[in-house]
N, C-alpha and C positions, 0 to 999 in steps of 0.2 A: 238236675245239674250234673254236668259229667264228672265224673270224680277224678282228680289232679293228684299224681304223686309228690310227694313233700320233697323240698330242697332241702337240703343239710347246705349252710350257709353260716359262714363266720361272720365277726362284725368288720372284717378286711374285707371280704368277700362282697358284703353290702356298700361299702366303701366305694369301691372298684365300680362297683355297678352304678349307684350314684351317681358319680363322677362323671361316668361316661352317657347316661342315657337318663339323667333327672332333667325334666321340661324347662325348670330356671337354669342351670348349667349349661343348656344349647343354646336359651335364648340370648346369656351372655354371650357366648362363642360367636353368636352373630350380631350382638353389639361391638363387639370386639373388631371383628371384620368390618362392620361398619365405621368403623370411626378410620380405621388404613386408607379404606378410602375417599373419606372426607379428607384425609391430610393429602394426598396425592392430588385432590380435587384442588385443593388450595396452592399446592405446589406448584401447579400451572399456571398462575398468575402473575409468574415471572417471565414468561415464555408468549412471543408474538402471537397474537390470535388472527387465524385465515379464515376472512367468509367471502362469499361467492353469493352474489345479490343479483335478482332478474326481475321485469316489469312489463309488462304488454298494457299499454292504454287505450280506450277507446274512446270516444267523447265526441258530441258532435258542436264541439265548439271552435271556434276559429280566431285566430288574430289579423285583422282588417286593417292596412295602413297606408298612407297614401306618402310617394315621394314628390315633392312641390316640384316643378318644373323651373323654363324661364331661357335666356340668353345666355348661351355658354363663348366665351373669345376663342379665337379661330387660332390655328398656327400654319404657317407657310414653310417650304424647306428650305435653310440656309446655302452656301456656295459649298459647303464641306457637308450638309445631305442632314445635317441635323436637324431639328423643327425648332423656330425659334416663333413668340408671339405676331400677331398679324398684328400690329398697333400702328395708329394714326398719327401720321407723322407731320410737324409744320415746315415753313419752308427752310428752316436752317437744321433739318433733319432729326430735329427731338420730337420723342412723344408729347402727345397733346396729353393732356392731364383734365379729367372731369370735374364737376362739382363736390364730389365726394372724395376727392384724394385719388381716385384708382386711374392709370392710363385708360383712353380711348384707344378700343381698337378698332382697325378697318372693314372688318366685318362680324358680323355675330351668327350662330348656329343657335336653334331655335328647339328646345326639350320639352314635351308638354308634359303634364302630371303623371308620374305615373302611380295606379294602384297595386299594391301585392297583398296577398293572404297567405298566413301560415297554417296551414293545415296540420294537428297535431295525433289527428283521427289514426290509428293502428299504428301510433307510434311503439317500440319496445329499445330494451337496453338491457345492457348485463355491465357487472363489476365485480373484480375482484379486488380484496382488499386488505392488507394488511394493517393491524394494531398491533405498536407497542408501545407500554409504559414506561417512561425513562426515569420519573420520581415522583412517586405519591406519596409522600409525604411518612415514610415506612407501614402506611396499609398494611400491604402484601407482605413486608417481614411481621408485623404483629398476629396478621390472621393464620401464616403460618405456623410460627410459636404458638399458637394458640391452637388450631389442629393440630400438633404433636402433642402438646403434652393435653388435647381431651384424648388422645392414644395412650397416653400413657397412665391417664384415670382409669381407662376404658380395659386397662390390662391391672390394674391394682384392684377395678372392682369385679376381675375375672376370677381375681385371688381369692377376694372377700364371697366372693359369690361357694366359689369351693369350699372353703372353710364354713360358710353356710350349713351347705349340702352335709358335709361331712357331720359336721354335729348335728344337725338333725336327722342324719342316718342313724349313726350314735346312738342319740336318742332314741327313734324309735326300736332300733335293736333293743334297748334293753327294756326299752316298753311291753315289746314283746316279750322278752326275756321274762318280766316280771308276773306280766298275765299268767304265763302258762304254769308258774310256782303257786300262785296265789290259786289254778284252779288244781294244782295238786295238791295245795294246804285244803281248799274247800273238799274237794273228795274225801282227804284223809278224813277230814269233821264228820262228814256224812257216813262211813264207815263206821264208825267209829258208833253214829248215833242210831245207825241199822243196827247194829251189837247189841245198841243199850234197850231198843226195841223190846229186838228178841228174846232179850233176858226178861223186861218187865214183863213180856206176853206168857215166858213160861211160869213167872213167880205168880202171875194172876191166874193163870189156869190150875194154878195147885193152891190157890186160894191163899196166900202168903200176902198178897198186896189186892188195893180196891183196884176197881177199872178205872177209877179217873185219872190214875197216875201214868195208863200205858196213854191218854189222851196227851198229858203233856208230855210225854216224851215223843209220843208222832206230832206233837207241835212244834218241838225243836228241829225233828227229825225234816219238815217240812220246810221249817224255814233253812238248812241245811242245803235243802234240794233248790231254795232258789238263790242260792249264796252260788252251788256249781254252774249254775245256768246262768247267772250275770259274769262268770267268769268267762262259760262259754263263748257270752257275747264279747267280753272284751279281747278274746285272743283275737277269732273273727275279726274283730274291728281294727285291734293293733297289727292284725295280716296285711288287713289292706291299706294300712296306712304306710308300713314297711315299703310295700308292694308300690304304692305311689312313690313312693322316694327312692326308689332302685329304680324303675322306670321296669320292672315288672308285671306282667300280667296281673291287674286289681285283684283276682281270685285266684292267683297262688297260693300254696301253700307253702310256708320258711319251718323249715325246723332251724333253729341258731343252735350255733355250734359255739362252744364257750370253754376256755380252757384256764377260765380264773382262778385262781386261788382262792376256796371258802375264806378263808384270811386274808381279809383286804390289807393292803398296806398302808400305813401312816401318812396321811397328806404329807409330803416334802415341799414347802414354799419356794418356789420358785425365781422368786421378785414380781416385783409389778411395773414393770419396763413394758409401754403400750409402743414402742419406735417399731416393733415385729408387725403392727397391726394393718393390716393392707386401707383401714379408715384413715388412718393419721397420714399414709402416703396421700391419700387422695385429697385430705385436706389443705397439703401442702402444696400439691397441685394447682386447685383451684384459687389459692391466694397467688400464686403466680400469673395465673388466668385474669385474676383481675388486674396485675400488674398493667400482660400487655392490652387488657380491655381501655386502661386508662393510655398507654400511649397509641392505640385506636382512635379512640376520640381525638385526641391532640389531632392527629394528622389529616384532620377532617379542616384545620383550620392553615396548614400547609400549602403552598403552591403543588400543583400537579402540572407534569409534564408530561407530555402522551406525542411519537411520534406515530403517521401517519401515510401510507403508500398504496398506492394502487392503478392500475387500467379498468379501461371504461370504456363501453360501445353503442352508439346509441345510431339507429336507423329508422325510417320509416316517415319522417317529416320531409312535406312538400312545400314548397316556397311558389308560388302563383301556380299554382297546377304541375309543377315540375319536383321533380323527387329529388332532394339531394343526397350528395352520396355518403355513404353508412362510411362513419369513423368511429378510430378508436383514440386512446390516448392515455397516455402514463399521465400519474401529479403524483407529489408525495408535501406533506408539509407536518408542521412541528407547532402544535398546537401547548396555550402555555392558559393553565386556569387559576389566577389567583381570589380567594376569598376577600374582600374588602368590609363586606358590614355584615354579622347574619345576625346582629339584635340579640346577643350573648347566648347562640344556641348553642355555639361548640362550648364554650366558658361554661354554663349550665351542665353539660354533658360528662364532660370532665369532673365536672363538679360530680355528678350523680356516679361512675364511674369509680372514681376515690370513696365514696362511702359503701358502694360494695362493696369494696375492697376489706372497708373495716367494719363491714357486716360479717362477710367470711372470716375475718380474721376473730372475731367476736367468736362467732360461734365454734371456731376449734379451738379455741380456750377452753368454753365451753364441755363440748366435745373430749376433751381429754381429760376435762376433771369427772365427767362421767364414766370415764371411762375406768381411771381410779375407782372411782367409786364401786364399778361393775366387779372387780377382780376382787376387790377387798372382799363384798359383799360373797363373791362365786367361794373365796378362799374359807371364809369363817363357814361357809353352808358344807364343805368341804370337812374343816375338821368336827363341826355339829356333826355329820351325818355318820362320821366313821366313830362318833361316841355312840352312836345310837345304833350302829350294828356291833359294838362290844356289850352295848346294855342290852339288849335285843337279844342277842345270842345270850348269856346266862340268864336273861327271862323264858328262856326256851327250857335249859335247863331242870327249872324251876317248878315249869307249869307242868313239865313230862313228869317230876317225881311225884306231886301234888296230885296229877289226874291218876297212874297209876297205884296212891295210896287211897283216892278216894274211891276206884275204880273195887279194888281189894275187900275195901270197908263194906261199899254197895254189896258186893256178893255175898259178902257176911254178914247182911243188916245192919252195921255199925253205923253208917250214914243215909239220911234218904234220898229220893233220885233226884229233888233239889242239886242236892249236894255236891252229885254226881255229873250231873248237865253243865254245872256250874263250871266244873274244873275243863271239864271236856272245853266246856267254850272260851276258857282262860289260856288253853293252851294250843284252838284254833287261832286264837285273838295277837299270844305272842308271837305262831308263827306267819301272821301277815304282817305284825310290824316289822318282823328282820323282815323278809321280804321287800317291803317298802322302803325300811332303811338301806338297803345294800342297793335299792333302785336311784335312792338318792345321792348316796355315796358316786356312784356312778355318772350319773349326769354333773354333780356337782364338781366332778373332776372335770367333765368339759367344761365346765363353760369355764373355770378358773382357767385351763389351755387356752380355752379358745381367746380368754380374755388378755393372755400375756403372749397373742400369735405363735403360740407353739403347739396345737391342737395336732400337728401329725408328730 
């Protein structure tokens, strides 16, 4: 594997990188983008909609129809050139009148049946045509409120999403941070227990102690060597997990850079005010959401009004073997949809509608006294952990003066290498509980931030 120079990287610097190039943080960024234009999509539904529709037919079918024939009355030209009826006149100059009511006339013209066929074979047509909505019943204002504010979920949980990132950058910062202490407390051990070795090896070669004693001390000394080596694994591991969350090369190498104070500072309680928390935004949202989801439904049970315009072309139809000629032609009409019965689906609807509502609303109650619950719980972990890096550190103290006098005694016979292993490993032991503790103290201050929204 190629060998990688180490980055010297603060926990800002991890921060930063996060922020910008962790795989959850891009993918909100294009939830985020996506929901802008879901709302613009819905914004158009106030706005006339233009389509442009074409059709070519083929078919070899026909419409067959016959026009009846028979006696058609004649007309003759008046003295002033007009046509007046030819009617059969008696001798005192009135129309003769038939069996049936109608005048006789003087003569009749004679039409035989005639047949036509509509040919509709390579008929085609175009239309263009305008829609618009004039009242549905507030649809289009609800599903637009309703695409705003999922935009503006959609930006709350872009928030929640950073604040994510960041504490678990946090975190693994000092994940890291802690591995690499913890394989310098293990080194120190195993120094410490190579020392104690090489003293047992000399005190046994000048015949002062048996050989079984240098066997336990290369037993401690062993387990020593795999205390370094598990530590090894864990920086290794906390590298790459850093390394995933900065959006880093997986096999970087982070040296963190840390300008803490050995002397943590006293938790300062903050309050427990969740109104910072970009969840409680969102849930405040989505109770709105189902506001307008309930006046959605309603307007399903509304009249809609839809006006309607357009031309139209249609050509290719023959009337007895003869092609008539291709027109076009404007209409526009005002179409009006009222609901009269639907068997209580919209009432149902509604109905289901209002109980989300007070699903949602349920559960950020919910939601908030969790939330309580999470800050109290981050806050008490908070001042436990910063007791335990004050007990911790004078168990350090403690175990140095302890191993050093049994250390003394060991060289002077006064104690045996029991004795001696024992203290050594009391004060390998203190120094990974401070360790542990200042690891804790640390994260326990995030998540208390993160818990009252003030985690930067």
């Amino acid at each position: 594997m190629q060998m990688m120079m180490a980055q010297q990287l603060s926990i800002i610097d991890c921060r930063e990188l996060a922020v910008v190039n962790n795989k959850s943080m891009i993918a909100a960024r294009y939830e985020n983008e996506k929901t802008r234009f879901d709302k613009a999509a819905y914004h158009s539904g106030y706005f006339p909609k233009i389509s442009l529709d074409g059709g070519y037919l083929i078919t070899n079918r026909k419409l067959n129809f016959t026009i009846p024939g028979g006696y058609l009355p004649t007309y003759v030209p008046s003295a002033d050139g007009s046509l007046v009826p030819n009617l059969l006149l008696n001798a005192s100059g009135e129309p003769l009148i038939g069996s049936d009511g109608s005048p006789l006339f003087n003569q009749y013209a004679y039409m035989p049946d005639s047949k036509l066929g509509i040919n509709f074979n390579n008929t085609y047509m175009g239309m263009i045509s305008v829609r618009q909505p004039l009242y549905t019943g507030g649809k289009i204002r609800s599903a637009n409120k309703m695409a705003a504010l999922g935009e503006t979920i959609s930006s709350h949980n872009l928030r929640k999403t950073h604040d994510d990132i960041i504490a678990s950058s946090d975190a693994a910062f000092w994940e890291l941070v802690k591995v690499l202490e913890l394989h310098q407390v293990a080194q120190a051990y195993q120094e410490a227990l190579v020392e104690a070795v090489k003293n047992v090896q000399h005190s046994a070669d000048a015949g002062m102690i048996i050989s079984s004693t240098i066997l336990q001390a290369q037993s401690k000394l062993n387990e020593a060597k795999l205390m370094v080596l598990k530590a090894q694994n864990g920086i290794r591991l906390a590298q790459m997990n850093l390394c995933h969350i900065t959006g880093l090369p997986l096999f970087s190498i982070i040296d963190p850079v840390t300008d803490i104070d050995p002397l943590l500072n006293k938790p300062v309680y903050a309050g427990h005010d969740i109104e910072q928390r970009a969840e409680i935004a969102m849930l405040n949202e989505q109770v709105m959401i189902m506001e307008e989801k309930i006046k959605l439904a309603r307007s399903e049970f509304l009249p809609q009004i839809g006006l309607m315009g357009g031309y139209n072309y249609m050509g290719g139809i023959t009337v007895g073997g003869n092609a008539m000629d291709n027109k076009g032609g404007f209409s526009a009409s005002v179409t009006v949809s009222v609901p009269l019965v639907t068997w209580g689906e919209t009432r149902n609807k509604i109905r289901a509608a209002k109980m989300e509502k007070q699903i949602v609303e349920i559960k950020k109650t919910e939601a908030e006294e969790l939330m309580q619950l999470e800050i109290a719980k981050a806050f008490n972990d908070w001042e436990e952990a910063f007791l335990r890096v004050e007990l911790t550190r004078s168990s350090i103290e403690v175990a140095q003066e302890n191993s050093r006098i049994r250390k003394d005694n060991f060289e002077l016979g006064f104690c045996t290498l029991t004795d001696y292993l024992e203290a050594e490993a009391m004060l390998q032991e203190a120094k990974s509980d401070y360790v542990e503790a200042k690891s804790a103290y640390w994260l326990s201050e995030i998540a208390y931030r993160k818990g009252i929204g003030r985690l930067e």
